[in-house]
Every structure is written in C-alpha cells, then in structure tokens.
N, C-alpha and C positions, 0 to 999 in steps of 0.2 A: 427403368424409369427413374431420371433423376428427381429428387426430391428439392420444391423450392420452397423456402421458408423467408415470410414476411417479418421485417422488423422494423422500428421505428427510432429513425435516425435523429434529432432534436434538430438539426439545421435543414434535412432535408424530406423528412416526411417519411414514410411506407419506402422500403427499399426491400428488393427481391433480392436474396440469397441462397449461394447449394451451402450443402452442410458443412464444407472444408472452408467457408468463409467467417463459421462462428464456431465459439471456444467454450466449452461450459466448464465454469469454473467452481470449486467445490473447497470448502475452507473445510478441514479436517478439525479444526479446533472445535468448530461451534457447530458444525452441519448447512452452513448457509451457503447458498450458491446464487453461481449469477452467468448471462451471455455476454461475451465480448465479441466487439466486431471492427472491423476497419469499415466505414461507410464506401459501397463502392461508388458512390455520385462524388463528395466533398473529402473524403481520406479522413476525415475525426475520426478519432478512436472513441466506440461509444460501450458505455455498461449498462446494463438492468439486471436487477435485483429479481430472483424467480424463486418461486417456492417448489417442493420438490416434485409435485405432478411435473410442474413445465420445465425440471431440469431430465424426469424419466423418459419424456416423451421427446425431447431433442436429444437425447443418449439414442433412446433407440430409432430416431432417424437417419442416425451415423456422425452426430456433432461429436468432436475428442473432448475430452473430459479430462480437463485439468486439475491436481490439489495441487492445495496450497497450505501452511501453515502459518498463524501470529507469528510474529518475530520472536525470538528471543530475550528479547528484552525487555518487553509485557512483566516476566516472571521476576523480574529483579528486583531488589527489596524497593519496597514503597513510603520509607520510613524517612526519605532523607528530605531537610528541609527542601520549599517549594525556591525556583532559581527568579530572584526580584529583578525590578529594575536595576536596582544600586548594584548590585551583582552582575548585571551588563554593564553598567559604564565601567567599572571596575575593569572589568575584562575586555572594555573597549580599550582603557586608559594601559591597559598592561600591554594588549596586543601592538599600543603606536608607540611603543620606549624603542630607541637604540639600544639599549644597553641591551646584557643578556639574558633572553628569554628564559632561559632556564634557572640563573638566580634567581629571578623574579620569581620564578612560579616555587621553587623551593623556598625563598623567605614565605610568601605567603603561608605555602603549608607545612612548616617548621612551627610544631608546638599543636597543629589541628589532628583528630581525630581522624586517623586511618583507616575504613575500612577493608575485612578482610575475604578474602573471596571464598 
C-alpha cells in the first residue's frame, strides 16, 4: 500500500505526495529538522520546520532522512572588527584600479595585524 502524504505548498495549496518525493532533513548541530519537497503542481522548492514527533513519523513512513551540519565557519573567531560601509567602498574602490591587484592588497596590509590560524 503506497503511503500518500499531504503537504502544503505556499503557491499552491494541499499537494499529495509518496514518500521518495520528501527529504527529512536533520541538522546534527542543534537537533532541528525540517521537510523538503519539489511542489509537484508549480516546481518551488518548499521547507517547513517540524519538531521531532513529525520528523519520527515521516522517518518511519519511508521519507530519507538527510544530516546536515553549520558550516564551518560559524566557529571562527568572532573577535574581528564588524566589516562598515567605508570598508565596502574601500573595497569597491580597490576592486575598479588598473593597476595591480595584488600591490594594492599588500600595501593595504603591510604594517596590519595578521591573524594566525
């Protein structure tokens, strides 16, 4: 007996789904999970947010069950000053020179604080 599972599309309402057409997705970092689907009516890719009754009970419908982890870069120091406007134009003004990109970016940081990995 195939199992059909109802979900709700944001453009197109209540859509019928089998189970190989959602993703249960599981963040290992934090324990929160959520469904992924392709809408079969409009093709959006749609999410919702599930707590873990409603990620156990599309597990064992036969939904795949996806981890996932933060990035890596979440953990990287958090200490360094925040990047301003003036620091984009800056970097706008640098990115439009002729000249070579790579003096530029070594005068800048000739004399600045290196950090070490």
């Amino acid at each position: 007996m195939a199992v059909v599972i109802k979900a709700e599309c944001p453009g197109c309402g209540v859509v019928r789904l089998a189970t190989r057409d959602l993703t249960v997705r599981v963040c290992t970092d934090d324990g929160s999970s959520a469904y992924t689907f392709q809408c079969v009516e409009c093709g959006a890719a749609v999410h919702h947010d599930i707590g873990p009754a409603v990620c156990d009970l599309l597990r064992s419908a036969g939904v795949q069950r996806v981890e996932w982890r933060w990035p890596a870069e979440l953990a990287e120091r958090t200490d360094a000053p925040l990047l301003t406007v003036d620091d984009l134009l800056d970097f706008h003004l640098l990115a439009s020179r002729d000249d070579s990109w790579d003096a530029a970016v070594a005068a800048l940081l000739d004399g600045a604080e290196h950090p070490t990995a």
